[in-house]
C-alpha atoms as an extended CHARMM CRD file, in Angstrom:
* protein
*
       260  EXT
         1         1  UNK       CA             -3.8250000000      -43.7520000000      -65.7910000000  PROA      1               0.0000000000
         2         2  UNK       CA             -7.6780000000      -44.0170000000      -65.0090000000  PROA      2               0.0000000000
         3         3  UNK       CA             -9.0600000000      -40.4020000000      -64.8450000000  PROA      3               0.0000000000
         4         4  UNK       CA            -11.8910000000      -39.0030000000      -62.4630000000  PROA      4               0.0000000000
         5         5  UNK       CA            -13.5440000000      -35.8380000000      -63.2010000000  PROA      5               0.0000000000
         6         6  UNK       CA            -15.6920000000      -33.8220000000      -61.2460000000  PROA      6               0.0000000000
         7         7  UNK       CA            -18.0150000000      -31.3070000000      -63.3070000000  PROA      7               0.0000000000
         8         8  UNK       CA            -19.6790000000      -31.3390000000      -66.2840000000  PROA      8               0.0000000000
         9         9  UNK       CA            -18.7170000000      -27.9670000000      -68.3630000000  PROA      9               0.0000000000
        10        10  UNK       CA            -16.6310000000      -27.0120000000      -71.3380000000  PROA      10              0.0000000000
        11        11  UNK       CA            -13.6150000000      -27.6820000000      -69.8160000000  PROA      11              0.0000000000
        12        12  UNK       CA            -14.7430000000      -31.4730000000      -68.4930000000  PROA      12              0.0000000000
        13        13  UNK       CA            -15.7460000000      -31.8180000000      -72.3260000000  PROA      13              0.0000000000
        14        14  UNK       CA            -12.5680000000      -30.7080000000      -73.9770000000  PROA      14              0.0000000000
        15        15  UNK       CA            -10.5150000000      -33.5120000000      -71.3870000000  PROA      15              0.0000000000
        16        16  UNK       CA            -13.1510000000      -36.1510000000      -72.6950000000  PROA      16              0.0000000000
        17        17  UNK       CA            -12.5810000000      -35.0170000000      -76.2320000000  PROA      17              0.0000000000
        18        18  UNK       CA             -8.8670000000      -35.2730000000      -76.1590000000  PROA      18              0.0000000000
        19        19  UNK       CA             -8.2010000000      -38.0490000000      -73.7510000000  PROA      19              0.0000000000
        20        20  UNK       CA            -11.0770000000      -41.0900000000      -74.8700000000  PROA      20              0.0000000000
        21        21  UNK       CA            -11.6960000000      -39.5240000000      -78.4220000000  PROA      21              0.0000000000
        22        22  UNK       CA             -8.6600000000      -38.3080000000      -79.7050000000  PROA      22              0.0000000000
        23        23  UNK       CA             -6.4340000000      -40.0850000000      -77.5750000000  PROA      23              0.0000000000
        24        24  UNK       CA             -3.7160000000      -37.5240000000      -76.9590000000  PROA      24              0.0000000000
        25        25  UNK       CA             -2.9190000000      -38.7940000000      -73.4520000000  PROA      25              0.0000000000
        26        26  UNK       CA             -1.3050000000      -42.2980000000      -73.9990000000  PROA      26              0.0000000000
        27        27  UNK       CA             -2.2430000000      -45.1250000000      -72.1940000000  PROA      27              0.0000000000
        28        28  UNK       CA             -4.4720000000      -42.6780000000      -70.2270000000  PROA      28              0.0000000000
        29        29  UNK       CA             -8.5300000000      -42.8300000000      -70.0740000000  PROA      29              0.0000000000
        30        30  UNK       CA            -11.2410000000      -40.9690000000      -68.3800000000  PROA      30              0.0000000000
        31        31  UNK       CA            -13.5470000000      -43.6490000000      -66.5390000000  PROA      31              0.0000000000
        32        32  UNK       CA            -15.4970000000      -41.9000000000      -64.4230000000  PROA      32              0.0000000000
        33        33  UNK       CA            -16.9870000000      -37.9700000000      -64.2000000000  PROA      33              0.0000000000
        34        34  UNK       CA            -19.2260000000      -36.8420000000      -61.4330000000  PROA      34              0.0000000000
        35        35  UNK       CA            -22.1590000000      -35.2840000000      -62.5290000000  PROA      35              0.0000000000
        36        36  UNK       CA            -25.0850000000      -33.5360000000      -60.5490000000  PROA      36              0.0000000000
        37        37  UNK       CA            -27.2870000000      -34.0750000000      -63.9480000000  PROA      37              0.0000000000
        38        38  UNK       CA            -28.1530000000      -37.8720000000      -64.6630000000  PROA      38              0.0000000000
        39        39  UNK       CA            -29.3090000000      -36.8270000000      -68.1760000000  PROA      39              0.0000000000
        40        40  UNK       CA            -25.7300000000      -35.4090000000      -69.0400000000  PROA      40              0.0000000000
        41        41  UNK       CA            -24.7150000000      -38.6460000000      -67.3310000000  PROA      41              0.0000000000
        42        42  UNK       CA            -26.6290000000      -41.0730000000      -69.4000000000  PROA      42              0.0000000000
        43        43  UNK       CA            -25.5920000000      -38.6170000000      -72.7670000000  PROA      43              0.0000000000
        44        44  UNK       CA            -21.8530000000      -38.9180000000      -71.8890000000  PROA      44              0.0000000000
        45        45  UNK       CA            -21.9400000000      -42.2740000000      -70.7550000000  PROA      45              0.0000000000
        46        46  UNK       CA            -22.7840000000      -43.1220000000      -74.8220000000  PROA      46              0.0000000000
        47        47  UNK       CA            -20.6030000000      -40.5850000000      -76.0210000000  PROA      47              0.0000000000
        48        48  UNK       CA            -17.2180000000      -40.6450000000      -74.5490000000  PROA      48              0.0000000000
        49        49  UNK       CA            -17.4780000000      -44.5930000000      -73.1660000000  PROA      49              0.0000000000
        50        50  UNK       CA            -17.5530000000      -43.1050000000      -69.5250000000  PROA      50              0.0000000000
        51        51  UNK       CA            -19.1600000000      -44.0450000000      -65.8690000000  PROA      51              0.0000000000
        52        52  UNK       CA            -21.4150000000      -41.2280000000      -64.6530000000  PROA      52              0.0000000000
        53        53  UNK       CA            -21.9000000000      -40.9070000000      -60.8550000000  PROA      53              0.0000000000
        54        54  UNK       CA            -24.1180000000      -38.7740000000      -58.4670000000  PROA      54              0.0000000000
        55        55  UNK       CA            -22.7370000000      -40.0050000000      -55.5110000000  PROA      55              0.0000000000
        56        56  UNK       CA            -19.0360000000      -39.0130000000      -54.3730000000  PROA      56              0.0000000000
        57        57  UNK       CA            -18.0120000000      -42.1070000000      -52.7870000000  PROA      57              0.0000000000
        58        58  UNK       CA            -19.2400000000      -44.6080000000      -55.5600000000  PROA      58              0.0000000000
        59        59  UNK       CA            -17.2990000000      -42.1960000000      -57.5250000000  PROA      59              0.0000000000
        60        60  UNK       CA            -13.9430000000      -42.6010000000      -55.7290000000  PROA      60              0.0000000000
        61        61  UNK       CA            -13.7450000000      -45.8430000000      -54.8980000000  PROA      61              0.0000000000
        62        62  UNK       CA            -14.7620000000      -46.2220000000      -59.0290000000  PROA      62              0.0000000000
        63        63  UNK       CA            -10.9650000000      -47.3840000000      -59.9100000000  PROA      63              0.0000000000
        64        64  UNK       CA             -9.9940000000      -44.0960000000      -60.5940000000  PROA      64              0.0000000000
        65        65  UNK       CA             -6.0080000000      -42.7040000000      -59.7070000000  PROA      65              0.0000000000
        66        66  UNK       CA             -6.4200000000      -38.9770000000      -60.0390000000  PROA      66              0.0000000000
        67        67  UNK       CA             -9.0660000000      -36.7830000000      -59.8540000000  PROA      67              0.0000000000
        68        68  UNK       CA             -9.7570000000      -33.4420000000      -61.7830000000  PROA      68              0.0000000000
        69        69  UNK       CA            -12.1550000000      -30.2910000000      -60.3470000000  PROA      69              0.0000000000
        70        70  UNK       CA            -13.4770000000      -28.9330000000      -63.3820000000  PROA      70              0.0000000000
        71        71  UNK       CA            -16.6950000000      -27.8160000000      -61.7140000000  PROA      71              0.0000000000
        72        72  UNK       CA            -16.9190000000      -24.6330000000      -58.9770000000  PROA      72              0.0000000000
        73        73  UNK       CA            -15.1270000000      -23.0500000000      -56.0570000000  PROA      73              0.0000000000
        74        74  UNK       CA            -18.3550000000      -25.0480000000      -54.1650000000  PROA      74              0.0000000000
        75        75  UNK       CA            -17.0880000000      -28.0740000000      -55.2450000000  PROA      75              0.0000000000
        76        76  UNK       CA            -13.7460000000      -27.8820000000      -53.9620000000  PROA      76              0.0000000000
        77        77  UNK       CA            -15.1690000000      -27.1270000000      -50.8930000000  PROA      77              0.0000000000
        78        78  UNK       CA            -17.0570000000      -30.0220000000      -50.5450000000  PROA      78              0.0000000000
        79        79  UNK       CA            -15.2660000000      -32.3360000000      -51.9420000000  PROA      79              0.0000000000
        80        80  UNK       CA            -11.5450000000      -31.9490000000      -52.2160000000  PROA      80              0.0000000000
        81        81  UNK       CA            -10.5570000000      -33.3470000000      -48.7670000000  PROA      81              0.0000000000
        82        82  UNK       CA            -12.4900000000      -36.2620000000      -49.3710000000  PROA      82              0.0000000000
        83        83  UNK       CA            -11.0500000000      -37.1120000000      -52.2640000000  PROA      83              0.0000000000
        84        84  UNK       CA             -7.1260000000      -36.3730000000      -50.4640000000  PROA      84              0.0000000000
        85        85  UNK       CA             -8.6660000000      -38.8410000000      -47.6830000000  PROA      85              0.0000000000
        86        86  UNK       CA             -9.3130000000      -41.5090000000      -50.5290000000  PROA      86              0.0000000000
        87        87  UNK       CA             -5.5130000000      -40.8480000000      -51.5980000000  PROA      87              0.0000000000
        88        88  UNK       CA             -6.2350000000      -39.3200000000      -54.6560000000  PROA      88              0.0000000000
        89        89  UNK       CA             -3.9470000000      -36.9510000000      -56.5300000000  PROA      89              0.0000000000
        90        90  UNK       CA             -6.4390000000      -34.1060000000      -57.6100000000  PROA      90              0.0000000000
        91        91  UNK       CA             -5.9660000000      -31.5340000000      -59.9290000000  PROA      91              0.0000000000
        92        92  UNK       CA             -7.8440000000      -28.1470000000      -58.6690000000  PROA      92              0.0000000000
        93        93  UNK       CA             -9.3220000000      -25.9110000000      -61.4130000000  PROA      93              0.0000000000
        94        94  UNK       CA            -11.1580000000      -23.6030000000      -59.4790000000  PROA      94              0.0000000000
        95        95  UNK       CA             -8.3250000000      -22.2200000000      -58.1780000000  PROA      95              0.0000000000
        96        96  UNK       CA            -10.7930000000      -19.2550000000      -55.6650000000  PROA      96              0.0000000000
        97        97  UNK       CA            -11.1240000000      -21.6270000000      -53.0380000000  PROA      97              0.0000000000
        98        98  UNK       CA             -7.5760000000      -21.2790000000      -51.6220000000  PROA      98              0.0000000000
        99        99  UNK       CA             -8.4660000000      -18.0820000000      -50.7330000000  PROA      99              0.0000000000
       100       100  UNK       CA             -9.8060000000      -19.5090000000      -47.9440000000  PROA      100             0.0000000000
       101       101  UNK       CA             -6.7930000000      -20.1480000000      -45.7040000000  PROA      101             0.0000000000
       102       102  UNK       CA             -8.7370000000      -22.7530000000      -43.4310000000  PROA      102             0.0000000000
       103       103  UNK       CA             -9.2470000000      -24.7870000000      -46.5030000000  PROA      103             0.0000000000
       104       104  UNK       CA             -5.8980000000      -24.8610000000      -48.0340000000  PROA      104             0.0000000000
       105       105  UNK       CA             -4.1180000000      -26.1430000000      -44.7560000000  PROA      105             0.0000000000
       106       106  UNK       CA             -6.6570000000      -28.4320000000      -44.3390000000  PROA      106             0.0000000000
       107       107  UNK       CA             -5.5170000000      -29.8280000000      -47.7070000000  PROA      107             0.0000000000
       108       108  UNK       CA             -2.2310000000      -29.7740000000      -46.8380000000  PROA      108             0.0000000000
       109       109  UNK       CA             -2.3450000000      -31.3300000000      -43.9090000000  PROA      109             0.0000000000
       110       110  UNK       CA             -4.3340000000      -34.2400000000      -45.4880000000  PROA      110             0.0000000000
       111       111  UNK       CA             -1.4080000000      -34.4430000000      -48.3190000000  PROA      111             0.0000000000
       112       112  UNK       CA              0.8740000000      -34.6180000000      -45.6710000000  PROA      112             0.0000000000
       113       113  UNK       CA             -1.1200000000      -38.1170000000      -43.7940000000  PROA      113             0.0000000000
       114       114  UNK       CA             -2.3800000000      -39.3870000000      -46.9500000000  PROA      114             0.0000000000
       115       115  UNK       CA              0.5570000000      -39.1480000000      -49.4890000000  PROA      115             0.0000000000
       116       116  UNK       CA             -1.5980000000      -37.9310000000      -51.9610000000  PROA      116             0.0000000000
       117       117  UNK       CA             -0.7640000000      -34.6810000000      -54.3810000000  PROA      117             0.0000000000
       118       118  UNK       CA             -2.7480000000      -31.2620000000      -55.2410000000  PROA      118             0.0000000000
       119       119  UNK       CA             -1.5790000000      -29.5620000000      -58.7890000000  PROA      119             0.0000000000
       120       120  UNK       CA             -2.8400000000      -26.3320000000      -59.8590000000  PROA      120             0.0000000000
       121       121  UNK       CA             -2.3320000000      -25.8600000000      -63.3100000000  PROA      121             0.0000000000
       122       122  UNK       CA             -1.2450000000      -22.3030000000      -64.3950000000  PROA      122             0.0000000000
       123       123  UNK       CA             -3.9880000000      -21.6570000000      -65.9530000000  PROA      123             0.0000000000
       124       124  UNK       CA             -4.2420000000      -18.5390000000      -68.3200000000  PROA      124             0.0000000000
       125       125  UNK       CA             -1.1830000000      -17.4310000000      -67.1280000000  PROA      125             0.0000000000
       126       126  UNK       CA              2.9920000000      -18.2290000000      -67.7580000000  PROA      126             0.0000000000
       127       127  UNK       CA              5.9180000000      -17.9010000000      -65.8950000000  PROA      127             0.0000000000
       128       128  UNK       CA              5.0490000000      -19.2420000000      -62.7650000000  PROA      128             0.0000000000
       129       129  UNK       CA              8.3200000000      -21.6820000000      -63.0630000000  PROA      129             0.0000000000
       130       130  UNK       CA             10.3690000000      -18.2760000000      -62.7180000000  PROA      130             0.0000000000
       131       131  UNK       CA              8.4430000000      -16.7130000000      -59.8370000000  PROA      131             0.0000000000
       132       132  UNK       CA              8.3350000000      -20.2590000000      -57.9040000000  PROA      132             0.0000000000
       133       133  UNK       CA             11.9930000000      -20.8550000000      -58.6330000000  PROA      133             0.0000000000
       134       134  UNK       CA             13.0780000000      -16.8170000000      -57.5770000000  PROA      134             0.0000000000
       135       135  UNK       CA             10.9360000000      -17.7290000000      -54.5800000000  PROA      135             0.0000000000
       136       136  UNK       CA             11.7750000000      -21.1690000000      -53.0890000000  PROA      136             0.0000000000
       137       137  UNK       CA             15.5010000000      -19.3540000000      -53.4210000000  PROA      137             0.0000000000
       138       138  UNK       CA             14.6510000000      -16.2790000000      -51.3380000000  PROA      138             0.0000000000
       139       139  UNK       CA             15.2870000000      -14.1290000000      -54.3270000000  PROA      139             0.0000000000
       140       140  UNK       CA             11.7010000000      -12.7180000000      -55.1410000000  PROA      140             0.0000000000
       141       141  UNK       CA             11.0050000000       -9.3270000000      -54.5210000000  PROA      141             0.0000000000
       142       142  UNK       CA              8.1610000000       -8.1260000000      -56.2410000000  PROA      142             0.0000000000
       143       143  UNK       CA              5.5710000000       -9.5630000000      -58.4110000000  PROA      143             0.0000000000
       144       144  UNK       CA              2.6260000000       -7.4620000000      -60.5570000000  PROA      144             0.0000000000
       145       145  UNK       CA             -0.1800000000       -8.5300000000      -62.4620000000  PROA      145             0.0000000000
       146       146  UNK       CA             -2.1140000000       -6.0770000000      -65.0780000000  PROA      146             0.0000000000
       147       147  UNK       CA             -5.0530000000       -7.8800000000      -66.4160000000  PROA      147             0.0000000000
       148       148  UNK       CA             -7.4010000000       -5.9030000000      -69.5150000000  PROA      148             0.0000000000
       149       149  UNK       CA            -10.4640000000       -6.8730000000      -70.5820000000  PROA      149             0.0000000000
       150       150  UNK       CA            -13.3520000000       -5.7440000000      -72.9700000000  PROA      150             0.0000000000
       151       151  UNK       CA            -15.3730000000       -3.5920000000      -70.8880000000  PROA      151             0.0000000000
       152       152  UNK       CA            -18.8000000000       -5.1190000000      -71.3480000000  PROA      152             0.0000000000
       153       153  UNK       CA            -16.9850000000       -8.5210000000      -69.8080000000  PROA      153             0.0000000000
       154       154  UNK       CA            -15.5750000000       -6.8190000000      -67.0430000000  PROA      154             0.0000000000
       155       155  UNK       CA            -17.6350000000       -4.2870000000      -65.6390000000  PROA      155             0.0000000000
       156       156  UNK       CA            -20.7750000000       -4.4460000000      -68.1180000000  PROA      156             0.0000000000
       157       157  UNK       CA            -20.7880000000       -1.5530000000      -69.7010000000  PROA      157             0.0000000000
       158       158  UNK       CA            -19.1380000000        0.2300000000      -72.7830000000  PROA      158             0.0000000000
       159       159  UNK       CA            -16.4240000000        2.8560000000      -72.3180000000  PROA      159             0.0000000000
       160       160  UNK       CA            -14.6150000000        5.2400000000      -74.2680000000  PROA      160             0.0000000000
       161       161  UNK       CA            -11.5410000000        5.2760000000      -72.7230000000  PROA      161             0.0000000000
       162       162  UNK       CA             -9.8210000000        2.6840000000      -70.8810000000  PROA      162             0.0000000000
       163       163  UNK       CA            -10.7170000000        2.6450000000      -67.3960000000  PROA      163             0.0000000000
       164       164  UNK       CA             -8.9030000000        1.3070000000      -64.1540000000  PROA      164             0.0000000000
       165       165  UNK       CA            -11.3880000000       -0.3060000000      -62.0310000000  PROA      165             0.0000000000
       166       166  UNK       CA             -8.9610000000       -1.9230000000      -59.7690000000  PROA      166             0.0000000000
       167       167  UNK       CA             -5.5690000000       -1.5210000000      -58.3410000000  PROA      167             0.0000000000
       168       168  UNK       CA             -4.4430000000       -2.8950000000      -55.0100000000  PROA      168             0.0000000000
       169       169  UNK       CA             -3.4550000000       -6.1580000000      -53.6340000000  PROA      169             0.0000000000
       170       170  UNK       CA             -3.7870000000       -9.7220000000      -55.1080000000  PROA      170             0.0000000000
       171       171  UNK       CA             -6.2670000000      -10.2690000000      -51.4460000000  PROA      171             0.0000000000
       172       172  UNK       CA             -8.2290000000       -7.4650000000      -52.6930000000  PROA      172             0.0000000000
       173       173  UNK       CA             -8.5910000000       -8.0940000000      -56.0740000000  PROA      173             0.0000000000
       174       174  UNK       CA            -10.0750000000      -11.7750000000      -55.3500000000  PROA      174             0.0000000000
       175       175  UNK       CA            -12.6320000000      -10.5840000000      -53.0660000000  PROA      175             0.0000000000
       176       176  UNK       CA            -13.8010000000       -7.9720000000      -55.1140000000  PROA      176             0.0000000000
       177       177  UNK       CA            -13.5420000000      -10.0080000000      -58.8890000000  PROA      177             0.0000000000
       178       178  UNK       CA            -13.7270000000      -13.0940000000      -57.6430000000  PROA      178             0.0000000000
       179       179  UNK       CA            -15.2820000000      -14.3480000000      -61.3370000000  PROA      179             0.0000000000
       180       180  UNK       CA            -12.4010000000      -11.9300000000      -63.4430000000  PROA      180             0.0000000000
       181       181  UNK       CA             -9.4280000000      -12.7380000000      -61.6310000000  PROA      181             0.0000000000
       182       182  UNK       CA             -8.5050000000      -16.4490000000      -60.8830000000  PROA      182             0.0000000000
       183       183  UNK       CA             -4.8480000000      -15.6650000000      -62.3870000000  PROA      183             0.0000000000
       184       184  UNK       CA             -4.2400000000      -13.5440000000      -59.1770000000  PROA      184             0.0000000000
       185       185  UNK       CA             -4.6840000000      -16.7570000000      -57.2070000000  PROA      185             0.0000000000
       186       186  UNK       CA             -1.9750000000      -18.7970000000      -59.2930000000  PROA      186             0.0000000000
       187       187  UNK       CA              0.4360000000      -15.8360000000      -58.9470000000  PROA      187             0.0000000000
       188       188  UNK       CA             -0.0100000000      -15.3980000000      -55.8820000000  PROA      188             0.0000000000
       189       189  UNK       CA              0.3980000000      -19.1280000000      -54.7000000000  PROA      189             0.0000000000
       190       190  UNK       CA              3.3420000000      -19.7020000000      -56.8190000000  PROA      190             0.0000000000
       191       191  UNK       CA              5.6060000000      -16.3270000000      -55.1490000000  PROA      191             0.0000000000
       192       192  UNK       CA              5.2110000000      -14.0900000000      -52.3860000000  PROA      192             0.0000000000
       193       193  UNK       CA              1.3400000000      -14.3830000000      -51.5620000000  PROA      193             0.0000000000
       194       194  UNK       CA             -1.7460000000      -12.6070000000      -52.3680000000  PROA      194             0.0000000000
       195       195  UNK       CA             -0.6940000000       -9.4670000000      -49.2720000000  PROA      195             0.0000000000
       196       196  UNK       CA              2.2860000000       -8.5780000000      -51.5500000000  PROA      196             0.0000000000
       197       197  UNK       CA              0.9180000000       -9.3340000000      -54.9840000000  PROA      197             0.0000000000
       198       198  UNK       CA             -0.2180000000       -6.3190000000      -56.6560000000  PROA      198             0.0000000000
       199       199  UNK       CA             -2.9260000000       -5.9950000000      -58.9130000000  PROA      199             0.0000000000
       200       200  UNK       CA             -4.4750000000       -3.5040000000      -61.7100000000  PROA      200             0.0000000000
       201       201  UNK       CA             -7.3150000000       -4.6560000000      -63.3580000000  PROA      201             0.0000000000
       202       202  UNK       CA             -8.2650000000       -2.2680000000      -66.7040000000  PROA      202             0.0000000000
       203       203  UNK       CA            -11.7000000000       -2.0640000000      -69.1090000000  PROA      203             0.0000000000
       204       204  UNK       CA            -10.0740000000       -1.5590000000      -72.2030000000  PROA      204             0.0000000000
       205       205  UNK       CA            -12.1960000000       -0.6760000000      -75.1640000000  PROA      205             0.0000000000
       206       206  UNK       CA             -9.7460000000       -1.3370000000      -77.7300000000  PROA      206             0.0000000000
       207       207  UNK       CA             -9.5980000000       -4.6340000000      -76.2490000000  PROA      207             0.0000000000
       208       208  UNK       CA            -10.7250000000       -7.5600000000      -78.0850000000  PROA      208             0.0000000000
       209       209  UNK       CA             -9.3950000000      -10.8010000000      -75.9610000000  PROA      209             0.0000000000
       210       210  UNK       CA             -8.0650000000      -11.1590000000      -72.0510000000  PROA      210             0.0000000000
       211       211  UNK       CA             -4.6890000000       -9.9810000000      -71.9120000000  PROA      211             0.0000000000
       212       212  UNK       CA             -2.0470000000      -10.7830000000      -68.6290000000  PROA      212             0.0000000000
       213       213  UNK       CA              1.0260000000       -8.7360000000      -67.9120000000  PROA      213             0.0000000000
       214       214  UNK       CA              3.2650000000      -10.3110000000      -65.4840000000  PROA      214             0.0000000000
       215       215  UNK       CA              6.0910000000       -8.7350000000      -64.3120000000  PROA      215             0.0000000000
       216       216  UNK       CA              8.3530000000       -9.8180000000      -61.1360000000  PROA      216             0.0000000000
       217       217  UNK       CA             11.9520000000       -8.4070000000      -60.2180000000  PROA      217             0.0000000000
       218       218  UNK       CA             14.1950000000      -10.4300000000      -57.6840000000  PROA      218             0.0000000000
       219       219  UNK       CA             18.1880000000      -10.8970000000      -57.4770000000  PROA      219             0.0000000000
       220       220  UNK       CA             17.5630000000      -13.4510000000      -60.5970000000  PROA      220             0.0000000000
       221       221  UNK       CA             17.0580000000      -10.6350000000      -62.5450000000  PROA      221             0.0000000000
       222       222  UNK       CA             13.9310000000       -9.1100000000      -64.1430000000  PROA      222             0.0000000000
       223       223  UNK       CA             10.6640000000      -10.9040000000      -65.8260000000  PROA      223             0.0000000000
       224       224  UNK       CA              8.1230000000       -9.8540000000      -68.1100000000  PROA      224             0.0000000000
       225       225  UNK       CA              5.5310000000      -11.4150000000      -69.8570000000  PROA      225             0.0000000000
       226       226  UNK       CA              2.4340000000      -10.8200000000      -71.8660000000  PROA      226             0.0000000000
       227       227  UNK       CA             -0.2450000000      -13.1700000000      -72.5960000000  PROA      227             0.0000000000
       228       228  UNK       CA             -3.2370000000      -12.7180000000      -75.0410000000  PROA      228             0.0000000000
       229       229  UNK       CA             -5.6410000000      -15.5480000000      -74.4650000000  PROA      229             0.0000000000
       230       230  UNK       CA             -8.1430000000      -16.5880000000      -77.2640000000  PROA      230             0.0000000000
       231       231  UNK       CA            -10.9660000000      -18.2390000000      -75.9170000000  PROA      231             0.0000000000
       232       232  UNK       CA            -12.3790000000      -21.7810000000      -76.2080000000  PROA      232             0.0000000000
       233       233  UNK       CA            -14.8100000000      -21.9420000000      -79.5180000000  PROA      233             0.0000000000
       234       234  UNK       CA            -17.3100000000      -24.0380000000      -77.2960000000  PROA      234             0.0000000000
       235       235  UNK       CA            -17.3770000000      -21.4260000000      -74.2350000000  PROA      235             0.0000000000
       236       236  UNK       CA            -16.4390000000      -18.0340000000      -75.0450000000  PROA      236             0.0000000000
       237       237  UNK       CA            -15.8330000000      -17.0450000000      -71.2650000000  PROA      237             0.0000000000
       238       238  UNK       CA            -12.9790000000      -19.7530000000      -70.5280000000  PROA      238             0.0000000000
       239       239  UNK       CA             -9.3520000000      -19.3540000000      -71.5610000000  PROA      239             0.0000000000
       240       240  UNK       CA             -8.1650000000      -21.9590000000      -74.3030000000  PROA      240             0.0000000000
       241       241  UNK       CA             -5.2750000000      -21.8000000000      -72.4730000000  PROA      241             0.0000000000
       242       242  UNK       CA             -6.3810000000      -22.7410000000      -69.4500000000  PROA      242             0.0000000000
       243       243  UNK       CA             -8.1480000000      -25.8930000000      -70.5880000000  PROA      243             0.0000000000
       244       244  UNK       CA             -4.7010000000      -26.6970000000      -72.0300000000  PROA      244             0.0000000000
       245       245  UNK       CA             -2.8400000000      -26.1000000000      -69.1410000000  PROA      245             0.0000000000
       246       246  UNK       CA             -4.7950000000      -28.9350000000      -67.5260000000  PROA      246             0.0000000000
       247       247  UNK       CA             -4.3580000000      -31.1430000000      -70.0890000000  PROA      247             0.0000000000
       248       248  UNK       CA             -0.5500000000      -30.1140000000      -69.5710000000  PROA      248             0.0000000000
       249       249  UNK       CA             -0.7600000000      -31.1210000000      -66.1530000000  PROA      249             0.0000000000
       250       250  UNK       CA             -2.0140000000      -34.4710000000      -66.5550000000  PROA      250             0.0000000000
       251       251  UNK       CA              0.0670000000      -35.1840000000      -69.2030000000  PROA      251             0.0000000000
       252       252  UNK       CA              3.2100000000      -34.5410000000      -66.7030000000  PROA      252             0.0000000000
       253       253  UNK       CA              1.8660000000      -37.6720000000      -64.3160000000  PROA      253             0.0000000000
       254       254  UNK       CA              2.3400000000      -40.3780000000      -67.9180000000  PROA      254             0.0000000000
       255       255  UNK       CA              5.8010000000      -39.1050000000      -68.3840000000  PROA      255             0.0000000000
       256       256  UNK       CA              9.1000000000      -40.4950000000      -66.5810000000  PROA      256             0.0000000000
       257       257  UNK       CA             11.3030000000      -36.9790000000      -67.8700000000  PROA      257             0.0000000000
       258       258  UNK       CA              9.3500000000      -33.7910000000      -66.7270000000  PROA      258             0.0000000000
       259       259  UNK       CA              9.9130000000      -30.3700000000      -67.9550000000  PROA      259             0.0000000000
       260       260  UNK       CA              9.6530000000      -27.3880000000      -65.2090000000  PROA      260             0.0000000000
């Protein structure tokens, strides 16, 4: 599988670290990564034994199978329908530009002509196999995400006590945290939407590290899960687990048994 990626940040790096240097993905390679910086180009070019591009279409037509958006909620905006149109699978990490409804059935609609796939990996998150399951069944009937974080992250300031500075709907919380909350996104994708999501965001000062509670009820049963997230040691504000998750996802398109 020949790899495009679109972005140049930590989590571009870690996939270019464990793919062409450590070779974790097998008979898997990133060829070509799409960068707005010709000097990171040149540097990564040497490095990792890659193609840098500034130009989209010399990028796609590269010899690339799948893409991956490890850049902005920009990018996907301007460039994940042309890369559907090229019949590209593409991974989407900045998960904020579904929001816009417009968008995401334009996407769909170009799956639908072109053949090609999205994925979203989950991210910093688990259990979206149970909510997507409960929900594709009809059997979903509530779904709740409490997020904490260390106050100066969150809101920028210290507190004393821990402090609720959200709690509403999974719509609400994305246009007002847009940065803090990509997790409401996922969730919200994977079950009943972001209308009937709920959402409580807390500055915690006893916090030390991003924590998730996700909770959903539903004829299934019951499901609850917490999540602490340590961070990646080369960019303290991304979720290890999040640059995993992609890995996790790209690792699903080598095998021939899937899990979940």
């Amino acid at each position: 599988m020949k790899i495009g990626i679109i972005g140049g940040g930590s989590i571009a790096t870690f996939l270019l670290q464990s793919i062409n240097v450590e070779r974790i993905l097998p008979n898997s390679t990133v060829k070509s990564v799409l960068l707005r910086r010709p000097e990171v180009a040149e540097e990564w070019e040497s490095r990792y034994g890659i193609d840098g591009y500034q130009d989209l279409n010399a990028f796609l037509d590269s010899g690339i199978d799948i893409v991956v958006e490890a850049a902005t909620v920009q990018a996907v905006h301007e460039y994940a329908e042309e890369v559907i149109a090229k019949r590209k699978d593409l991974v989407i990490i900045s998960v904020g530009a579904l929001v816009d409804q417009k968008l995401y059935e334009n996407l769909q609609e170009a799956c639908r002509q072109t053949g090609a796939r999205i994925m979203l990996p989950s991210g910093a998150i688990g259990g979206l196999d149970v909510i997507h399951s409960a929900f594709a069944s009809g059997q979903l009937e509530s779904v709740s995400l409490t997020t904490r974080k260390p106050p100066l992250s969150l809101i920028g300031r210290e507190v004393e006590t821990e402090e609720v500075v959200f709690e509403g709907t999974a719509t609400e919380a994305i246009s007002k945290f847009p940065k803090n909350i990509n997790v409401a996104i996922v969730l919200s994708l994977a079950g009943l939407g972001s209308d009937k999501t709920t959402v409580k965001i807390v500055a915690d000062p006893q916090a030390t590290k991003n924590t998730h509670c996700i909770e959903a009820t539903g004829a299934f049963g019951r499901m609850s899960i917490q999540l602490e997230n340590d961070p990646m040691p080369s960019n303290p504000k991304t979720s290890y687990l999040a640059a995993l998750s992609v890995l996790s996802s790209l690792k699903k398109k080598t095998e021939y048994i899937s899990i979940g």
